[in-house]
LUMTI-60157 format. One line per field, with one value per atom (N, C-alpha, C): residue number from 1; x, y, z. Coordinates in steps of 0.05 Angstrom, whole numbers. Example, Ala and Ser with C-alpha at 12.3 -4.5 7.8 and 13.67 -1.06 7.14 Angstrom:
2
miro: 1 | 1 | 1 | 2 | 2 | 2
c1: 264 | 246 | 264 | 257 | 273 | 258
c2: -114 | -90 | -66 | -45 | -21 | 1
c3: 156 | 156 | 156 | 142 | 143 | 157
end
This chain:
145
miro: 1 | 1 | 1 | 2 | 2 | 2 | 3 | 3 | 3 | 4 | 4 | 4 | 5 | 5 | 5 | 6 | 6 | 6 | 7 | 7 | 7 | 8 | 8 | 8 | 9 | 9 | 9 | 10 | 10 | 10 | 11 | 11 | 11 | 12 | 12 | 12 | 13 | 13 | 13 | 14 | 14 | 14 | 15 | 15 | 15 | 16 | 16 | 16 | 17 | 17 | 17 | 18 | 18 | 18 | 19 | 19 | 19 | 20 | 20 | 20 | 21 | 21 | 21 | 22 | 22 | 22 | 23 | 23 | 23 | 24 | 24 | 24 | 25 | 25 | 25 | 26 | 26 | 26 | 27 | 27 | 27 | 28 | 28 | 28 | 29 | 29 | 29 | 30 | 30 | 30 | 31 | 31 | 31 | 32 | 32 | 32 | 33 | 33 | 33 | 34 | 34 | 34 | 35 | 35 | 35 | 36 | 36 | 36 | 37 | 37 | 37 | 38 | 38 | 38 | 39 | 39 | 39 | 40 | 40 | 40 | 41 | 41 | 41 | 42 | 42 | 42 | 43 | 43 | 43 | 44 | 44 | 44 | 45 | 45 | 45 | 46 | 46 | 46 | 47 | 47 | 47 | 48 | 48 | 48 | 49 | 49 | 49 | 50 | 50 | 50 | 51 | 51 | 51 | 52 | 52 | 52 | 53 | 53 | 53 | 54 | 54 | 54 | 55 | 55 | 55 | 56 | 56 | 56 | 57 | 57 | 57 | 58 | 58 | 58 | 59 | 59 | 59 | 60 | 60 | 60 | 61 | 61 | 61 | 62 | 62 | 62 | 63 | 63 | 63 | 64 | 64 | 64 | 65 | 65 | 65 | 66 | 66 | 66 | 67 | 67 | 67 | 68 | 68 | 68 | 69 | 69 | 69 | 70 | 70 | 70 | 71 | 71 | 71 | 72 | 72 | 72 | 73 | 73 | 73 | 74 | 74 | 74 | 75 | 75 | 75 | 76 | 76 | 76 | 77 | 77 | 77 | 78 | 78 | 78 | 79 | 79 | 79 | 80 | 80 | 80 | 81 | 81 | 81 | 82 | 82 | 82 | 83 | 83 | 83 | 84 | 84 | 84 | 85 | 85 | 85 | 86 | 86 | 86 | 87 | 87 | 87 | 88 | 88 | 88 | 89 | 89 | 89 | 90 | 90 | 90 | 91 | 91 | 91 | 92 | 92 | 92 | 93 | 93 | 93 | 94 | 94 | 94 | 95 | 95 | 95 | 96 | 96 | 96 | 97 | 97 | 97 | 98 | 98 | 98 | 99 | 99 | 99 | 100 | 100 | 100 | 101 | 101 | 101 | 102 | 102 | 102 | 103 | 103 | 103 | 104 | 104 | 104 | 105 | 105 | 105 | 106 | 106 | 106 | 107 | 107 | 107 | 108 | 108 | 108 | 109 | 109 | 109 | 110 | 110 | 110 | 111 | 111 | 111 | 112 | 112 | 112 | 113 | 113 | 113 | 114 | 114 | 114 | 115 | 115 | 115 | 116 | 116 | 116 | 117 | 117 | 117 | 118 | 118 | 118 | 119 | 119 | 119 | 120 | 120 | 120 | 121 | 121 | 121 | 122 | 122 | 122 | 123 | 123 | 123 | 124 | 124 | 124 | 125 | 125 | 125 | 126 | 126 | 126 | 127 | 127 | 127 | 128 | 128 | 128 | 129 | 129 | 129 | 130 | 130 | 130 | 131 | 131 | 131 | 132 | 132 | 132 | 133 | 133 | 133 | 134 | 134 | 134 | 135 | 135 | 135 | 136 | 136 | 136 | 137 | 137 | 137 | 138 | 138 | 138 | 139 | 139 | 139 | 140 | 140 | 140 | 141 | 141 | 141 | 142 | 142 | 142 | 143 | 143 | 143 | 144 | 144 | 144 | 145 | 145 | 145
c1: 805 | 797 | 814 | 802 | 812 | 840 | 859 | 880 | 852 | 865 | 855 | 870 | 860 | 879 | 872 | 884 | 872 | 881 | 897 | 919 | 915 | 904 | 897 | 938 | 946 | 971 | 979 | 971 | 979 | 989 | 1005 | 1012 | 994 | 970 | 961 | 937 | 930 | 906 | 913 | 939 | 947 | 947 | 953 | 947 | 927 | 899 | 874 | 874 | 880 | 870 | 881 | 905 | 920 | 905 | 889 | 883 | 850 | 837 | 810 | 816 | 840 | 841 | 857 | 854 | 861 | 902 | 911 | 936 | 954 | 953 | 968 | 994 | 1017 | 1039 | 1041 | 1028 | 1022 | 1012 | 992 | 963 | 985 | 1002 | 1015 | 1000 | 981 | 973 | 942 | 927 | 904 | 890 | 858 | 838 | 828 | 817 | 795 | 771 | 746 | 721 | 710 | 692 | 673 | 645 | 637 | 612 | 611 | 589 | 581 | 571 | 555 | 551 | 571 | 587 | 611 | 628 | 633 | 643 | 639 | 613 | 601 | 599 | 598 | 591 | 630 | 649 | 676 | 680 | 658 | 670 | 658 | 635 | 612 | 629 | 642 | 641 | 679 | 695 | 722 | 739 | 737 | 757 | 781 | 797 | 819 | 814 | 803 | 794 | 823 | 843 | 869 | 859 | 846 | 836 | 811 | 798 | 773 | 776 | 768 | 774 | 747 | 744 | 719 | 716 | 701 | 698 | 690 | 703 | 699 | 668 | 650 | 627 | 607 | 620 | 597 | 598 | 583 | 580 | 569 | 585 | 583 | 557 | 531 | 510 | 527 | 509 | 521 | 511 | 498 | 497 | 521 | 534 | 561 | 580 | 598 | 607 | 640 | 656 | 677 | 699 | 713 | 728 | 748 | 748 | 771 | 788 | 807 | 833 | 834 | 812 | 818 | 823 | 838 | 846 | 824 | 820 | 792 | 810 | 817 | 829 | 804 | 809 | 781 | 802 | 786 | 789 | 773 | 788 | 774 | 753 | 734 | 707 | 731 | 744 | 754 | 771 | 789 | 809 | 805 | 774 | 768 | 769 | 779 | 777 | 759 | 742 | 732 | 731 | 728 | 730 | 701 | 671 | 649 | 634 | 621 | 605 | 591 | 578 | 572 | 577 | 605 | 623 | 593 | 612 | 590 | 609 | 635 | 648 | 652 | 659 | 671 | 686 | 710 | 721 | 745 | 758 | 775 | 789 | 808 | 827 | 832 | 821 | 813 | 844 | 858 | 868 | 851 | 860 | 838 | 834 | 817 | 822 | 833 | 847 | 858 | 847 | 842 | 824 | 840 | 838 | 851 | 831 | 835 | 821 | 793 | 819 | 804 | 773 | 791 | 763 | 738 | 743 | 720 | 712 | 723 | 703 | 691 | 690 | 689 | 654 | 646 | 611 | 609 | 586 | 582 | 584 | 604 | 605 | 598 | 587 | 571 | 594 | 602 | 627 | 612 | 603 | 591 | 610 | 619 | 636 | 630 | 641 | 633 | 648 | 635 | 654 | 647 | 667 | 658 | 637 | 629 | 609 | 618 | 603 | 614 | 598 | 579 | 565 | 575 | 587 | 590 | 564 | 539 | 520 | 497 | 514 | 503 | 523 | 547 | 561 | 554 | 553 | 548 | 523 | 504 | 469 | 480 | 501 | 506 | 526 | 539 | 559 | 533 | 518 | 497 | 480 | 471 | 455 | 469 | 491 | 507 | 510 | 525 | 516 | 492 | 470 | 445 | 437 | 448 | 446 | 477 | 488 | 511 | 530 | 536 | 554 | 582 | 604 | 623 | 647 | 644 | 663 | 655 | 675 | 661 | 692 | 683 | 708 | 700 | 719 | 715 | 743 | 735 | 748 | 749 | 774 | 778 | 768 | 757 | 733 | 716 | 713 | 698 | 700 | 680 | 693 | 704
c2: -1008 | -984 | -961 | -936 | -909 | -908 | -895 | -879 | -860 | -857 | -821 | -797 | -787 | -761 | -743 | -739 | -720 | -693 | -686 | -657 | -642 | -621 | -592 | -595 | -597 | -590 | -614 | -632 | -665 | -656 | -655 | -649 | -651 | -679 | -680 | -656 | -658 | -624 | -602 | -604 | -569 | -574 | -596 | -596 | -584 | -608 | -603 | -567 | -554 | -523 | -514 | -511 | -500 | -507 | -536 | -545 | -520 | -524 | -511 | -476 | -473 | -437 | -436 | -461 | -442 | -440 | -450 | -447 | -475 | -475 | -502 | -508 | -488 | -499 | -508 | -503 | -513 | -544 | -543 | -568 | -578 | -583 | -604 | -600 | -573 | -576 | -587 | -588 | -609 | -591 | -592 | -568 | -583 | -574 | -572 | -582 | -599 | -595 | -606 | -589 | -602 | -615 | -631 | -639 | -665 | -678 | -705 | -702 | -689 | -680 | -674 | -654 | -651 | -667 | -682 | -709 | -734 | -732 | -750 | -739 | -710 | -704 | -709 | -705 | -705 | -740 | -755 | -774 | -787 | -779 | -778 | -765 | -753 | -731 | -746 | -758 | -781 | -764 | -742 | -734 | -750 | -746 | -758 | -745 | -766 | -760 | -776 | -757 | -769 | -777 | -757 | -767 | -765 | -781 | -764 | -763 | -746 | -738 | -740 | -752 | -759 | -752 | -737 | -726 | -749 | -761 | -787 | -794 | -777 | -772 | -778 | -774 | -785 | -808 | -818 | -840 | -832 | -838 | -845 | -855 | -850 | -856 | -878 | -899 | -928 | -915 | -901 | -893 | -883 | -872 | -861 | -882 | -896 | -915 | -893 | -913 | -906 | -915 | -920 | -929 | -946 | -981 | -990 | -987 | -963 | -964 | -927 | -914 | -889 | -881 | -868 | -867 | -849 | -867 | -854 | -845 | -813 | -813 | -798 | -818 | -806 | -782 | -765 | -742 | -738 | -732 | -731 | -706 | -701 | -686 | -641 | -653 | -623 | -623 | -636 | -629 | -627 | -629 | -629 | -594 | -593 | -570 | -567 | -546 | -527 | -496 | -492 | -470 | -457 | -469 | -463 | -454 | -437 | -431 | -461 | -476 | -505 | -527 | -540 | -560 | -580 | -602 | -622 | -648 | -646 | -667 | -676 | -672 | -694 | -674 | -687 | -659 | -682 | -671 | -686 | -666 | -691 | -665 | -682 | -665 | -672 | -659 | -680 | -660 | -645 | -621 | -600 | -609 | -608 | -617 | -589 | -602 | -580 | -577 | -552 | -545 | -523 | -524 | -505 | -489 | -458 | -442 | -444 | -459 | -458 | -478 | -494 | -520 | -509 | -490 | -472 | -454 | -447 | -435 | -437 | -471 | -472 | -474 | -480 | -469 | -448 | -446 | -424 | -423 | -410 | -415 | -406 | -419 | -416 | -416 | -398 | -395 | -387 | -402 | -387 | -387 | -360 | -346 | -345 | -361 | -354 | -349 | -338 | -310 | -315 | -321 | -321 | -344 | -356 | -379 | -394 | -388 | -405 | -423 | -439 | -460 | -482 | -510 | -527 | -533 | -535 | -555 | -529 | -503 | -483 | -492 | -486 | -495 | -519 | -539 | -562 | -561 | -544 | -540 | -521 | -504 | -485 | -496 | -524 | -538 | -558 | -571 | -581 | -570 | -544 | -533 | -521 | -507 | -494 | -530 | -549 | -569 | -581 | -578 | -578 | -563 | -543 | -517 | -512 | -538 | -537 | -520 | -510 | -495 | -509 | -492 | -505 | -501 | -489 | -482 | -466 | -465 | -458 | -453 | -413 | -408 | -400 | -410 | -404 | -387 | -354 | -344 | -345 | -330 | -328 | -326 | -343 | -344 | -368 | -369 | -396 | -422 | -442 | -466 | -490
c3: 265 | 280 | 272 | 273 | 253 | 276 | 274 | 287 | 301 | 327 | 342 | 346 | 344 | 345 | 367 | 381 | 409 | 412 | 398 | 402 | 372 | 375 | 357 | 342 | 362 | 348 | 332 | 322 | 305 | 283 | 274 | 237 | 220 | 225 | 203 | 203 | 227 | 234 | 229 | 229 | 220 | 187 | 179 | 148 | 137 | 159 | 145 | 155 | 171 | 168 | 153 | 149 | 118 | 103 | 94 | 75 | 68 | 97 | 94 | 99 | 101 | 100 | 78 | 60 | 26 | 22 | 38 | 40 | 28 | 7 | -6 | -6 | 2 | 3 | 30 | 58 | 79 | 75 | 54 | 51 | 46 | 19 | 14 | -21 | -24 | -45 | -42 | -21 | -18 | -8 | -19 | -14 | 15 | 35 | 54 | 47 | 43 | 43 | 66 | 80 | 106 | 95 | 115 | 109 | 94 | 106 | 85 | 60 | 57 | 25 | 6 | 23 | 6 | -1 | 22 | 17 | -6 | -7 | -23 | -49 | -54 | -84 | -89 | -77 | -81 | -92 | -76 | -89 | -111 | -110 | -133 | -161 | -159 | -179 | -193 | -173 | -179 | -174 | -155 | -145 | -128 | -126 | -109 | -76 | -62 | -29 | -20 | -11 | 5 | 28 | 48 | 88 | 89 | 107 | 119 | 144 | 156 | 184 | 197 | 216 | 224 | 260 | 267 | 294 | 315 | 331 | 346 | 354 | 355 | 365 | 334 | 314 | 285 | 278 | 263 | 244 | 211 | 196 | 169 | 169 | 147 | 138 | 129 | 128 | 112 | 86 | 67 | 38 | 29 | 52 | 36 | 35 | 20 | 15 | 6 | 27 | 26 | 20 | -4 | -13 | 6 | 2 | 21 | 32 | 3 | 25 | 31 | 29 | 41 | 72 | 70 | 103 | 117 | 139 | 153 | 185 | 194 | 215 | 243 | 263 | 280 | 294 | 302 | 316 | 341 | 368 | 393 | 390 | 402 | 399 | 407 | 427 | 425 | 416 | 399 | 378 | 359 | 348 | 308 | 311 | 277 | 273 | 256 | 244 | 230 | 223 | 194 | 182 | 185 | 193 | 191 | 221 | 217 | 246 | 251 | 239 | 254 | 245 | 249 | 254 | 245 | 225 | 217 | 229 | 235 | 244 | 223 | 204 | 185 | 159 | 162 | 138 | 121 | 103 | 86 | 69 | 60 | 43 | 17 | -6 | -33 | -50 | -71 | -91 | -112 | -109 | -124 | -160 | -174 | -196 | -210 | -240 | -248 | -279 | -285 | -317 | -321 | -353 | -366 | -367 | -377 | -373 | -402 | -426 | -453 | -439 | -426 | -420 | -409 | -397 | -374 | -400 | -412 | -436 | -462 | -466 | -484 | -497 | -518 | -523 | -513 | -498 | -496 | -460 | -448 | -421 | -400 | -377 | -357 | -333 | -327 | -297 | -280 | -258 | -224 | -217 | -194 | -178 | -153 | -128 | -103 | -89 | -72 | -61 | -31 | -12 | 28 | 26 | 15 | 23 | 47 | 70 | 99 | 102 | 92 | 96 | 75 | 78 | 58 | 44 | 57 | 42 | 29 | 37 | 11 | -29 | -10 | -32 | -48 | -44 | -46 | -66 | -52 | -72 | -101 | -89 | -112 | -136 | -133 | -151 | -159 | -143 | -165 | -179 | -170 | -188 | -214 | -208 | -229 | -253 | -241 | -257 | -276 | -259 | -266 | -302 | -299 | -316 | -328 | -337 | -352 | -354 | -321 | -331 | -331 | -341 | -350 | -329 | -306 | -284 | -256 | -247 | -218 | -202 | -204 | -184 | -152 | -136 | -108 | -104 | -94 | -84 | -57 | -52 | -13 | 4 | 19 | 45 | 37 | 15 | 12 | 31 | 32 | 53 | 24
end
């Protein structure tokens, strides 16, 4: 059974908001992503998923398959936090991957730029489509989720 977490103030919650307001020497270095989709293209895609933080009140789709030993921490319903106007209950903290800049441009290169995106599972449509259509990178500036 997951750890609970009941208090906004837990260390590891103030992580995950540093982590989801973009603040890495707070994170520990570890991005924010909300949402199950997001979740899943993070692990779809072999990113390194350190937590998932899971809102006491969800359940995991059995399709998403969660690696044995990833740490799954439950969170009481009024202590989860979120960066988004509607909280999906389920958030994690990913090491960000890292590309050189030559790699993002190499052929002929395709860079989408997003900018304030407050919905994850916009984001989410806009990293597979940009995929879809080969592009070769994908920057998220400040405000993004």
């Amino acid at each position: 059974m997951p750890f609970l977490i009941t208090s906004r103030t837990n260390s590891r919650l103030k992580q995950l908001r540093a982590a989801l307001d973009g603040l890495p020497r707070l994170s520990e270095g570890y991005i924010g992503i909300e949402g199950e989709h997001l979740l899943e293209e993070a692990l779809r895609s072999g990113l390194e998923v350190k937590s998932v933080f899971l809102r006491e009140d969800r359940v995991l789709p059995a399709s998403l398959i969660l690696p044995p030993t990833l740490e799954v921490i439950s969170v009481a319903k009024d202590a989860f936090i979120s960066a988004t106007e509607a909280p999906q209950g389920v958030a994690a903290l990913v090491t960000p991957p890292r590309h050189s800049p030559e790699a993002l441009l190499r052929g002929k290169p395709l860079i989408i730029v997003a900018e304030a995106l407050q919905d994850p599972g916009n984001l989410g449509t806009l990293i597979r489509t940009a995929e879809a259509f080969g592009a070769t990178g994908l920057v998220t500036l400040s405000g993004t989720v």
